[in-house]
DONUSE-540881 format. One record per residue: residue number from 1; residue in one letter; x, y, z of N, C-alpha, C in turn. Coordinates in pm, whole numbers. Layout:
   num   residuo    neast   nnorth      nup   caeast   canorth     caup    ceast   cnorth      cup
   NUM         A        X        Y        Z        X         Y        Z        X        Y        Z
...
// end
This chain:
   num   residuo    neast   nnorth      nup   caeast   canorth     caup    ceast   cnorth      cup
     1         X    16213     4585    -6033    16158      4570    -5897    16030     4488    -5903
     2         X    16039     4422    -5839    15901      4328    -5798    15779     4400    -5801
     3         X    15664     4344    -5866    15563      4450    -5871    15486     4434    -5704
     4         X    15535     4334    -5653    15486      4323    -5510    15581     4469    -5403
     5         X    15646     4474    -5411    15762      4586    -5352    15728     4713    -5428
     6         X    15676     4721    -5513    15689      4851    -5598    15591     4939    -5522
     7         X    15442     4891    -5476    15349      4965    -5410    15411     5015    -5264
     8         X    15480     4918    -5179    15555      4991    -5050    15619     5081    -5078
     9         X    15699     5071    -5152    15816      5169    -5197    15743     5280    -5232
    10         X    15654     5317    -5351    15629      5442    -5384    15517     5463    -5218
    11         X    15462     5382    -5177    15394      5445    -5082    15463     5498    -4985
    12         X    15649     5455    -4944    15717      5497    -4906    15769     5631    -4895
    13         X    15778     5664    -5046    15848      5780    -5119    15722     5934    -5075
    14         X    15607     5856    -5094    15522      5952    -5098    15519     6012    -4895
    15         X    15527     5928    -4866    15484      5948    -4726    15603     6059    -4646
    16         X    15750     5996    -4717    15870      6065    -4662    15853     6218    -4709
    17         X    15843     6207    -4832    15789      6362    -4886    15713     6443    -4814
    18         X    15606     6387    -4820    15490      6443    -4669    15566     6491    -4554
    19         X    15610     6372    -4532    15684      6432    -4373    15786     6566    -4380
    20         X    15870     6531    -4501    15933      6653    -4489    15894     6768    -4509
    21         X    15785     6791    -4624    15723      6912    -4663    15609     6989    -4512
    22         X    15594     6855    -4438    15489      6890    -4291    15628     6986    -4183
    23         X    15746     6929    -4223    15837      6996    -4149    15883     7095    -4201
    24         X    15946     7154    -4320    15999      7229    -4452    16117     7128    -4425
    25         X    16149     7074    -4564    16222      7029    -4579    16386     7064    -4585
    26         X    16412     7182    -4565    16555      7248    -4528    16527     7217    -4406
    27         X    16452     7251    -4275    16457      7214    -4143    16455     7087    -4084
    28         X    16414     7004    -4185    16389      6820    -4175    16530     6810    -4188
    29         X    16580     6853    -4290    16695      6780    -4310    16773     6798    -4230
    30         X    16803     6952    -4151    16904      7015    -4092    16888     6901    -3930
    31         X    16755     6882    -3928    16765      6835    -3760    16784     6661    -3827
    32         X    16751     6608    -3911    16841      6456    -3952    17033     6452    -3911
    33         X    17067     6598    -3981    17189      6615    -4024    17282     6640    -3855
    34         X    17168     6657    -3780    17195      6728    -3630    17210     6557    -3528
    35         X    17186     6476    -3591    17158      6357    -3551    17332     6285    -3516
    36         X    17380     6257    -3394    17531      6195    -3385    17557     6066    -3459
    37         X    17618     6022    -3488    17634      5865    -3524    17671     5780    -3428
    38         X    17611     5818    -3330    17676      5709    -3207    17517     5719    -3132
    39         X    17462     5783    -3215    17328      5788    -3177    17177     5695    -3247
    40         X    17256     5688    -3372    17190      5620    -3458    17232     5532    -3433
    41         X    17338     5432    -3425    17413      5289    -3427    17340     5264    -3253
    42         X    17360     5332    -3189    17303      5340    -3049    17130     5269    -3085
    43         X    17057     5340    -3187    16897      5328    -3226    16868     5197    -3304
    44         X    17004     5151    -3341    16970      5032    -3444    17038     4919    -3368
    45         X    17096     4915    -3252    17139      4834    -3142    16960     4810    -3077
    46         X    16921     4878    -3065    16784      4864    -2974    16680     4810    -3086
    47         X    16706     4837    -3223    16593      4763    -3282    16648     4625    -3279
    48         X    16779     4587    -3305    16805      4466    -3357    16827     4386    -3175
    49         X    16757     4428    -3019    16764      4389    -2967    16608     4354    -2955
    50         X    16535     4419    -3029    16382      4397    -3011    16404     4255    -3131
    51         X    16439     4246    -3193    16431      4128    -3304    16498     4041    -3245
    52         X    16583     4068    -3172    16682      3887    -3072    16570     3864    -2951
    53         X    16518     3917    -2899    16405      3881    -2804    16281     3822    -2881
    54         X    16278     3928    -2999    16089      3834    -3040    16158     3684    -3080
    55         X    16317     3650    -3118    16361      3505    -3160    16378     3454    -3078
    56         X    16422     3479    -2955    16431      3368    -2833    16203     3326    -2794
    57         X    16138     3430    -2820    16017      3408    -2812    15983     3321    -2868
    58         X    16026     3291    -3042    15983      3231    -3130    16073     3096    -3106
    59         X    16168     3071    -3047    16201      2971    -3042    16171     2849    -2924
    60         X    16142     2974    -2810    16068      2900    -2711    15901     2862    -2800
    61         X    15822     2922    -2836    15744      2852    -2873    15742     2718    -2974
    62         X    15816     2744    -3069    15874      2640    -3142    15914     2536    -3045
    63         X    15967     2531    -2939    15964      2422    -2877    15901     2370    -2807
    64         X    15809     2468    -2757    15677      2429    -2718    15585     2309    -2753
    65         X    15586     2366    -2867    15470      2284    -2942    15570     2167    -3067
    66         X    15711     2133    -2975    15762      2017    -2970    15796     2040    -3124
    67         X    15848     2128    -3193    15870      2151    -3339    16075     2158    -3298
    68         X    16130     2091    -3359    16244      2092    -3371    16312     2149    -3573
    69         X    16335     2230    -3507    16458      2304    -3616    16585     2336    -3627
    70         X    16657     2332    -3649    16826      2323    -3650    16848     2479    -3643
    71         X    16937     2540    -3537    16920      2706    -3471    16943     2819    -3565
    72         X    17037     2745    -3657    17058      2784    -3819    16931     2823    -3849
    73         X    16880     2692    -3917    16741      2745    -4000    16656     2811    -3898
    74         X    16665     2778    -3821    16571      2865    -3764    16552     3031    -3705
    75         X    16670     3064    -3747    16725      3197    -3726    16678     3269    -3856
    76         X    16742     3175    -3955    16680      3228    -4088    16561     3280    -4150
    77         X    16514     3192    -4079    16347      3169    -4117    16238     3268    -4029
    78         X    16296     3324    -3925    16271      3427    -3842    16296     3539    -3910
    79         X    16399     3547    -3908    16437      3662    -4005    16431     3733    -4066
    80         X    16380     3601    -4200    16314      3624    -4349    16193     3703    -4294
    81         X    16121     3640    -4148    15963      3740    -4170    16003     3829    -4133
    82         X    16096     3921    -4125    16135      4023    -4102    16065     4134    -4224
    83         X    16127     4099    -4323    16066      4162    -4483    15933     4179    -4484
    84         X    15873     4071    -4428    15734      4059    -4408    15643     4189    -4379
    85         X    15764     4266    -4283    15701      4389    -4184    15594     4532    -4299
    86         X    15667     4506    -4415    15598      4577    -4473    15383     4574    -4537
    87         X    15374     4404    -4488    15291      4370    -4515    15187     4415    -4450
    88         X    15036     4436    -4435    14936      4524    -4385    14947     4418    -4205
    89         X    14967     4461    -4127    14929      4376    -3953    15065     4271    -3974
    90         X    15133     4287    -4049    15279      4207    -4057    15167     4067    -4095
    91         X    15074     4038    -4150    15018      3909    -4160    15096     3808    -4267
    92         X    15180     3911    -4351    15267      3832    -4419    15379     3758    -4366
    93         X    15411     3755    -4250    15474      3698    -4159    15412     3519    -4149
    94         X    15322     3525    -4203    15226      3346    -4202    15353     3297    -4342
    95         X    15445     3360    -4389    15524      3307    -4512    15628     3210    -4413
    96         X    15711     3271    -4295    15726      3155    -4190    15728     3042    -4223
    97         X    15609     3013    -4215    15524      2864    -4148    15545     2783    -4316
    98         X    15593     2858    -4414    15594      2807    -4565    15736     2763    -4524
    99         X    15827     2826    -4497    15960      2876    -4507    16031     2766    -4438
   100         X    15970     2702    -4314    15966      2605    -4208    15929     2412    -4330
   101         X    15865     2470    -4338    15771      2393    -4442    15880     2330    -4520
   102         X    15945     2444    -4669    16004      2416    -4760    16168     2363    -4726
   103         X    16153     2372    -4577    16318      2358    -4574    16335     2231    -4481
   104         X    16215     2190    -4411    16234      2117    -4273    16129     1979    -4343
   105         X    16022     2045    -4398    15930      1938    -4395    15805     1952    -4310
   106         X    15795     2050    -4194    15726      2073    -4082    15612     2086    -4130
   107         X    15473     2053    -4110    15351      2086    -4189    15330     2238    -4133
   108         X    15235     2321    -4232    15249      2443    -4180    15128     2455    -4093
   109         X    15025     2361    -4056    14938      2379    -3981    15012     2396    -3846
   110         X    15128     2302    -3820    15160      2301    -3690    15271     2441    -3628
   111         X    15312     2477    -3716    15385      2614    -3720    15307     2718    -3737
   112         X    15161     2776    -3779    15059      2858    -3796    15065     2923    -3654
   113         X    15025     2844    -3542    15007      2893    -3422    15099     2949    -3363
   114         X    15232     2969    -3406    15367      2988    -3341    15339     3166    -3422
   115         X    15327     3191    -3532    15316      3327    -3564    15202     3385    -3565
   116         X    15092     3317    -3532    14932      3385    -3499    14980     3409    -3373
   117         X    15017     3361    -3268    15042      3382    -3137    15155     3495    -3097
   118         X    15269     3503    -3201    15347      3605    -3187    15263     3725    -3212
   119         X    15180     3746    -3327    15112      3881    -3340    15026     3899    -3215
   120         X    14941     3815    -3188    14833      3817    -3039    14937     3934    -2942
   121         X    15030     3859    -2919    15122      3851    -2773    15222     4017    -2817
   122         X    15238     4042    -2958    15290      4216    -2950    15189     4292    -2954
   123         X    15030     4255    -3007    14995      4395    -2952    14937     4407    -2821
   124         X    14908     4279    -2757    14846      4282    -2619    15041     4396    -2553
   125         X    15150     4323    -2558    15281      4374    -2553    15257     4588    -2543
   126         X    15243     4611    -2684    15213      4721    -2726    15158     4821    -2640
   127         X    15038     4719    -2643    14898      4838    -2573    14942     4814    -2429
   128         X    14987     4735    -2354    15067      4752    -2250    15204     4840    -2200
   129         X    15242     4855    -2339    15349      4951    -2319    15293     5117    -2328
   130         X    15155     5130    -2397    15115      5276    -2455    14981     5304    -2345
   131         X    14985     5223    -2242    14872      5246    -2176    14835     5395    -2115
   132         X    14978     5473    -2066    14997      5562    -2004    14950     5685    -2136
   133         X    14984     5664    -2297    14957      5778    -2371    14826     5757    -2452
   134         X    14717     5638    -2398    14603      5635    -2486    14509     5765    -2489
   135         X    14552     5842    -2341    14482      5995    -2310    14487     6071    -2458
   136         X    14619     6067    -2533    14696      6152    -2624    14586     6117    -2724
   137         X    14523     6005    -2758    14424      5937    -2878    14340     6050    -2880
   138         X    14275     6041    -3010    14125      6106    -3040    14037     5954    -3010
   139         X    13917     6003    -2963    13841      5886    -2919    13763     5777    -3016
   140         X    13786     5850    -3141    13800      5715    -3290    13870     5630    -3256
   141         X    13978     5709    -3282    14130      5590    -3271    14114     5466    -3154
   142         X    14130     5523    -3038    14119      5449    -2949    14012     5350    -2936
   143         X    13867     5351    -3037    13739      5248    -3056    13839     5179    -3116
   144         X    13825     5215    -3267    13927      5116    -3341    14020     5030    -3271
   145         X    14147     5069    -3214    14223      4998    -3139    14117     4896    -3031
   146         X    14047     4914    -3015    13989      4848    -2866    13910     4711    -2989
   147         X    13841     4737    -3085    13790      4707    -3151    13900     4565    -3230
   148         X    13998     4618    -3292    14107      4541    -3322    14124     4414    -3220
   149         X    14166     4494    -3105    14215      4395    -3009    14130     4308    -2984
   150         X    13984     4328    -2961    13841      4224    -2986    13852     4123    -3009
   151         X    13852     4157    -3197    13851      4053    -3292    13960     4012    -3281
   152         X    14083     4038    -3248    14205      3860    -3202    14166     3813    -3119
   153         X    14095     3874    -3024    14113      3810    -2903    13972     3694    -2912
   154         X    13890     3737    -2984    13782      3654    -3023    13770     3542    -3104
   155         X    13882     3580    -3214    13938      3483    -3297    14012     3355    -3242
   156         X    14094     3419    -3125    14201      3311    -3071    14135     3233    -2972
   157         X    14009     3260    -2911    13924      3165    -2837    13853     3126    -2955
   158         X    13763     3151    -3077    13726      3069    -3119    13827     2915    -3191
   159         X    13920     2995    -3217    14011      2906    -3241    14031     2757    -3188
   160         X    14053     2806    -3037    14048      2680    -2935    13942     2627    -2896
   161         X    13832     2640    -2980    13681      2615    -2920    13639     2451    -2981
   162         X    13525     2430    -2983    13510      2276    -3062    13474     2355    -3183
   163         X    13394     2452    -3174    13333      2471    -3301    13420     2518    -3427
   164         X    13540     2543    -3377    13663      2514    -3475    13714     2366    -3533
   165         X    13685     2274    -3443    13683      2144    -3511    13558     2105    -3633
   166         X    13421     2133    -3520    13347      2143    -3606    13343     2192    -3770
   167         X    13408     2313    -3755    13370      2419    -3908    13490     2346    -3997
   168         X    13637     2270    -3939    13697      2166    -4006    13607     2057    -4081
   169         X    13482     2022    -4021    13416      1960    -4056    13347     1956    -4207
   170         X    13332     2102    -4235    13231      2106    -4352    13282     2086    -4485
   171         X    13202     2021    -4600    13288      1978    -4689    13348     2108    -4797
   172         X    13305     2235    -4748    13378      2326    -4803    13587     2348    -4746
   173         X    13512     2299    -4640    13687      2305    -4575    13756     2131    -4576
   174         X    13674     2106    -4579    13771      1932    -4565    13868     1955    -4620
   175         X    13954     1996    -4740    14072      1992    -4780    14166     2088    -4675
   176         X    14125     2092    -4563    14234      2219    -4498    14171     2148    -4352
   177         X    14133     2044    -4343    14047      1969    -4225    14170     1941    -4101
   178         X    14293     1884    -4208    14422      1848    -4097    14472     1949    -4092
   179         X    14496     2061    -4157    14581      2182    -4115    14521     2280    -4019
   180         X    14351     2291    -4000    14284      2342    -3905    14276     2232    -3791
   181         X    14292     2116    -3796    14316      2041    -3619    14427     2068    -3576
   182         X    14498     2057    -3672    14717      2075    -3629    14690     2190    -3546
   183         X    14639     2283    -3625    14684      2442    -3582    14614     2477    -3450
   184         X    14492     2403    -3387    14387      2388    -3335    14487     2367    -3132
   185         X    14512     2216    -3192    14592      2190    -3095    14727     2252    -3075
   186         X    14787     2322    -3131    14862      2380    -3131    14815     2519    -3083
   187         X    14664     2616    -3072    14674      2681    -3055    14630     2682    -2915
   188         X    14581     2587    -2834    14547      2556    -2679    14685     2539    -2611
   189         X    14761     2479    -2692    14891      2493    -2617    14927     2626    -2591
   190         X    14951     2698    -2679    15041      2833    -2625    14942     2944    -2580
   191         X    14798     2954    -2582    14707      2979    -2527    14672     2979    -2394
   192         X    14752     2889    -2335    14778      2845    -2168    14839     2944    -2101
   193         X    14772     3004    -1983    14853      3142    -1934    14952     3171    -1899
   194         X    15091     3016    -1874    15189      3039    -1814    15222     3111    -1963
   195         X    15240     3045    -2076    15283      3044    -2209    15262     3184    -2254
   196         X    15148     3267    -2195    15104      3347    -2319    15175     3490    -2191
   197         X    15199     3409    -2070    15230      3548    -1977    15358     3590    -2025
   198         X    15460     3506    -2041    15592      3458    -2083    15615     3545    -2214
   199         X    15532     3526    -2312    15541      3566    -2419    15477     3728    -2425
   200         X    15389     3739    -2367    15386      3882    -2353    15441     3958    -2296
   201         X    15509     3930    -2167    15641      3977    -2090    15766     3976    -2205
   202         X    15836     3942    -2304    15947      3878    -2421    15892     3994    -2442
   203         X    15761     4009    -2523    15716      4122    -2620    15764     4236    -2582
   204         X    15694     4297    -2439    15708      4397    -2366    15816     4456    -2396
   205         X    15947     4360    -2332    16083      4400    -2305    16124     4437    -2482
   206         X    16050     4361    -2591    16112      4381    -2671    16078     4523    -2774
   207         X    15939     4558    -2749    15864      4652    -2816    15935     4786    -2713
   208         X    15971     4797    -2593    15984      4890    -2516    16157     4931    -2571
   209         X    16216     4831    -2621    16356      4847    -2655    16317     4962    -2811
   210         X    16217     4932    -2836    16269      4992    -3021    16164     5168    -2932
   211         X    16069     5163    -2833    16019      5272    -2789    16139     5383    -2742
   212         X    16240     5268    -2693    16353      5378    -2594    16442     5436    -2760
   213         X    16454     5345    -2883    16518      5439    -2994    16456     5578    -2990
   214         X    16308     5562    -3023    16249      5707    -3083    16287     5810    -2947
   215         X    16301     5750    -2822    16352      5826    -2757    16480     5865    -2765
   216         X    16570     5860    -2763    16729      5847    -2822    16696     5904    -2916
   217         X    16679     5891    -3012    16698      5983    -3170    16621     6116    -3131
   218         X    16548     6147    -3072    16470      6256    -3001    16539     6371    -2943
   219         X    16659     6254    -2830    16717      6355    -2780    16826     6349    -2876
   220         X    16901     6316    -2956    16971      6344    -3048    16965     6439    -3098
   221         X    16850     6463    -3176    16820      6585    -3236    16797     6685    -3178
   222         X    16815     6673    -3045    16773      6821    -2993    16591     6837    -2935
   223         X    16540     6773    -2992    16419      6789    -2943    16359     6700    -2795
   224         X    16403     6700    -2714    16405      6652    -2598    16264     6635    -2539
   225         X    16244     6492    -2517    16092      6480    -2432    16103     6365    -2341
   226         X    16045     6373    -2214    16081      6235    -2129    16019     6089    -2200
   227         X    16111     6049    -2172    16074      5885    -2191    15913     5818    -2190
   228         X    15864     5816    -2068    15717      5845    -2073    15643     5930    -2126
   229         X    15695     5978    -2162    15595      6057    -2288    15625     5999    -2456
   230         X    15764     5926    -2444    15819      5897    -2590    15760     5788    -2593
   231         X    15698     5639    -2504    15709      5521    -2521    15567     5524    -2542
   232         X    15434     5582    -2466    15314      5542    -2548    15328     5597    -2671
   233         X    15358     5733    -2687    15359      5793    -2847    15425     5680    -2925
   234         X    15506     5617    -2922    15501      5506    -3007    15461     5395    -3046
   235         X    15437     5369    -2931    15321      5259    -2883    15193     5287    -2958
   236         X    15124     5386    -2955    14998      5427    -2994    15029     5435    -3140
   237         X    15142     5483    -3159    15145      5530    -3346    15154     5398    -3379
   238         X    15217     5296    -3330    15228      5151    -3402    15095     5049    -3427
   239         X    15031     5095    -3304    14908      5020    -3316    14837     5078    -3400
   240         X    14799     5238    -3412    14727      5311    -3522    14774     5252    -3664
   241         X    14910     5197    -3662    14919      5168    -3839    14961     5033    -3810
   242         X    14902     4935    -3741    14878      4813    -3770    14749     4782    -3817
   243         X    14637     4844    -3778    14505      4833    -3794    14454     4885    -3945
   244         X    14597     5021    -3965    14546      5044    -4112    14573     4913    -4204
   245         X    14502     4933    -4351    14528      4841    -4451    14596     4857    -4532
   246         X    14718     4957    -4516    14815      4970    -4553    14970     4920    -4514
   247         X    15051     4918    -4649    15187      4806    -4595    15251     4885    -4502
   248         X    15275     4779    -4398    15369      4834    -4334    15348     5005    -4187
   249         X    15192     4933    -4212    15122      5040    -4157    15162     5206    -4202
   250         X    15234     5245    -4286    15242      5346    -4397    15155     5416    -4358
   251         X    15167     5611    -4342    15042      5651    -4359    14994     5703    -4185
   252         X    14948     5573    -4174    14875      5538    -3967    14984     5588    -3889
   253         X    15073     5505    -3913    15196      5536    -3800    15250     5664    -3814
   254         X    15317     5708    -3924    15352      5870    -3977    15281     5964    -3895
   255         X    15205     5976    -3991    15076      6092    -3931    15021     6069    -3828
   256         X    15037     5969    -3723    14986      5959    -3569    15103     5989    -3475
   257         X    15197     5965    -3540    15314      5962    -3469    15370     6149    -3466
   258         X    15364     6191    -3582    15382      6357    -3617    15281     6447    -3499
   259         X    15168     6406    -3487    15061      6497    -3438    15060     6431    -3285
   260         X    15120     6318    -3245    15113      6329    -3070    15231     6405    -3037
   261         X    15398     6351    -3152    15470      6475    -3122    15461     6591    -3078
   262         X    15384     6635    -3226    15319      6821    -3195    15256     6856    -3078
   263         X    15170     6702    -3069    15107      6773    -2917    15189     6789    -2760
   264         X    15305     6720    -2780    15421      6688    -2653    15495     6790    -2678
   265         X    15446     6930    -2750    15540      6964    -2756    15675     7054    -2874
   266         X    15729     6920    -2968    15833      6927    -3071    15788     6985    -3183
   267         X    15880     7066    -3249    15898      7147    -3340    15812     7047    -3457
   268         X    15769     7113    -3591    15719      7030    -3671    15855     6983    -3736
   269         X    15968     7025    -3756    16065      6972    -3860    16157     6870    -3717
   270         X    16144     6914    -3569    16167      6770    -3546    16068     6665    -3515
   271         X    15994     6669    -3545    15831      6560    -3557    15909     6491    -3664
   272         X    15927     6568    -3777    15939      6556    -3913    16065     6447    -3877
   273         X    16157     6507    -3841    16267      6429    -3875    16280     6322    -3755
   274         X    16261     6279    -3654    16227      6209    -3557    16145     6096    -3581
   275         X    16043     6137    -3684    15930      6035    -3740    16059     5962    -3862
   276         X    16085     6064    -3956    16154      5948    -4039    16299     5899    -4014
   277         X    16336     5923    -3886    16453      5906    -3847    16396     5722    -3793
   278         X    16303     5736    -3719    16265      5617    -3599    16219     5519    -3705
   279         X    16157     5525    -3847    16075      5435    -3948    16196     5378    -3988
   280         X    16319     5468    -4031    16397      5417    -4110    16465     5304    -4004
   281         X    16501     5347    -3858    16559      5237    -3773    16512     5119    -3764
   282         X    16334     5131    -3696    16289      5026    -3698    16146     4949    -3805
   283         X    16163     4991    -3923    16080      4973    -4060    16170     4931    -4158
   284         X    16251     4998    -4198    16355      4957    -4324    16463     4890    -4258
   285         X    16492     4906    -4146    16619      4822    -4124    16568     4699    -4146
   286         X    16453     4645    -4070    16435      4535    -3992    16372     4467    -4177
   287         X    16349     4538    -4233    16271      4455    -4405    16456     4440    -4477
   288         X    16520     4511    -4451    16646      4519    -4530    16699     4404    -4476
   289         X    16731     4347    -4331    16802      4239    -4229    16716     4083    -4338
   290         X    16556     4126    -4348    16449      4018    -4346    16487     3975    -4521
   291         X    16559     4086    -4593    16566      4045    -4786    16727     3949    -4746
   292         X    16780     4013    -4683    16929      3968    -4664    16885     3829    -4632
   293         X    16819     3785    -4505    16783      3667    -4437    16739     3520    -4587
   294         X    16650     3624    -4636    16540      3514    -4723    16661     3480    -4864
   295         X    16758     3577    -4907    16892      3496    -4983    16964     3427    -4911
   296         X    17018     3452    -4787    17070      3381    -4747    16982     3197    -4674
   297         X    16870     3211    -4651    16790      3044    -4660    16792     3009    -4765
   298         X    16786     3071    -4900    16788      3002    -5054    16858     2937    -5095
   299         X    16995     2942    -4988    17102      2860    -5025    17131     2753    -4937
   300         X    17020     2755    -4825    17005      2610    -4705    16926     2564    -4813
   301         X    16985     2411    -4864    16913      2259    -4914    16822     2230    -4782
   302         X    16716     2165    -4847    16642      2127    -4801    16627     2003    -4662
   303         X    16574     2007    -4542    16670      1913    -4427    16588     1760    -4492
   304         X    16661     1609    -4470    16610      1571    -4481    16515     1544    -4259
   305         X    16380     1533    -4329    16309      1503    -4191    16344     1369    -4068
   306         X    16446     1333    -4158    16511      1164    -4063    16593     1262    -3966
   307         X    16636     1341    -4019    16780      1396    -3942    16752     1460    -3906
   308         X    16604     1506    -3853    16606      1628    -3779    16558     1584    -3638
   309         X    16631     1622    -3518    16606      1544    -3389    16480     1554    -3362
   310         X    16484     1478    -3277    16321      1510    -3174    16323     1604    -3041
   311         X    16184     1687    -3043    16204      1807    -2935    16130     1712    -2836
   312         X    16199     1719    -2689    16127      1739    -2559    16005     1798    -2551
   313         X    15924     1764    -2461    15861      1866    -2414    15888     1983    -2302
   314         X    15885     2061    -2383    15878      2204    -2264    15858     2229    -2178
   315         X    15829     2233    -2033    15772      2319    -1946    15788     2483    -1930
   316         X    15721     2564    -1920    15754      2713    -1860    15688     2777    -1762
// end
């Protein structure tokens, strides 16, 4: 095993343990085992509809900013950042813009802004979907989160500012001088409010699809809670373990997600099993789809850049 994968994994192993031992693990299992299979395939229909929406997102922006890719590779290459998810804020998802790179030719400055902008646009998405359960927060959490959201949001105007051209300027950065203008102008484009409304509306619909699983597997198991009560609790647990510095938000999400349960309510062994029922749908599926994705691009040759058409410009 990759010594890069080896730390998720045991941090994996350790966390599932937790959960079950927080539930007793004869009762974890029994309410997993209580779970229909038309319920689960039902839960992994809704994640893999949250992943066809963030790609029509990603492809409208890709055309945005006038980047042409063949629907093939470009499915692929979406995909692949799927795997990514395990990475701390999914920031490993910037492998993309390599991936685009190694197969198309595309410089990755000009593809940078297409997945800085996807992260912007799910958690603004997110915290729009969890607005109704931020009450449920301890009032740490909720600084932090507010705090998080800040610094993108501070980042992505400095971004578009001059003084981002400027700091291209200095001879510590000159070697990264054209990949910070590319990305620059590229990031005023999708920065524009029709663009970023568009894309946070995509998000919405798509983050609210994997919210309605944990609901579904919920009532599966027997532990029944309304919908509005299921969609910030997830909402909130996702943002709590994006902010951690752990893969895959590991850890944040679990244990935030277990204790708003408890507070709505549910048994600890269905917390227990509800929590690792909903990780495994939308955490391991979506890294398992993203390993499948990144063998299957290894075997797309490289495009040559003559043959790859030219994009229109967009309107939206």
């Amino acid at each position: 095993m990759s010594k890069k994968l080896l730390l998720p994994a045991l941090l994996a192993v350790g966390v599932f343990a937790a959960m079950a031992a927080y539930g007793d693990l004869g009762g974890t299992l029994d309410e997993i085992g209580r779970l229909p299979i038309l319920y689960l395939f039902a839960a992994l229909g809704l994640a893999s509809a949250n992943y066809l929406l963030r790609f029509f997102r990603w492809a409208i922006y890709l055309r945005f900013l006038r980047i042409s890719v063949p629907g093939g590779v470009s499915a692929l290459v979406f995909l692949s950042g799927l795997a990514m998810s395990i990475t701390p804020g999914k920031a490993g998802e910037l492998v993309k813009c390599y991936l685009l790179n190694s197969r198309t030719g595309i410089p990755v400055g000009r593809s940078a802004p297409v997945v800085v902008m996807e992260r912007l646009t799910d958690v603004i998405s997110v915290i729009i979907l969890g607005l109704t359960g931020f009450a449920l927060l301890p009032v740490p959490v909720i600084a932090v989160l507010a705090v998080a959201l800040a610094v993108m949001l501070a980042g992505l105007l400095f971004a578009v500012s001059r003084w981002a051209t400027r700091l291209a300027g200095l001879p510590v950065l000159s070697r990264w001088s054209d990949l910070i203008r590319d990305s620059q102008e590229g990031f005023r484009e999708l920065a524009a409010p029709k663009v970023m409304a568009a894309g946070i509306a995509i998000g919405a619909v798509a983050w609210f699809a994997e919210g309605l699983a944990l609901w579904l597997i919920l009532k599966g198991i027997g532990s029944d809670i309304s919908l509005v009560r299921a969609l910030p609790i997830y909402a909130a647990a996702t943002l709590v373990g994006a902010v951690t510095a752990l893969p895959g938000g590991l850890v944040g999400t679990e244990g935030s997600m277990l204790a708003l349960l408890g507070q709505s309510g549910v048994t600890r062994s269905g917390a227990s099993a509800g929590t690792a029922l909903v990780r495994l749908v939308t955490l391991w599926f979506a890294v398992a789809i993203g390993l499948l994705a990144l063998l299957a691009l290894r075997r797309v040759p490289k495009l040559d850049t003559a043959t790859v058409p030219a994009t229109t410009d967009m309107e939206i």
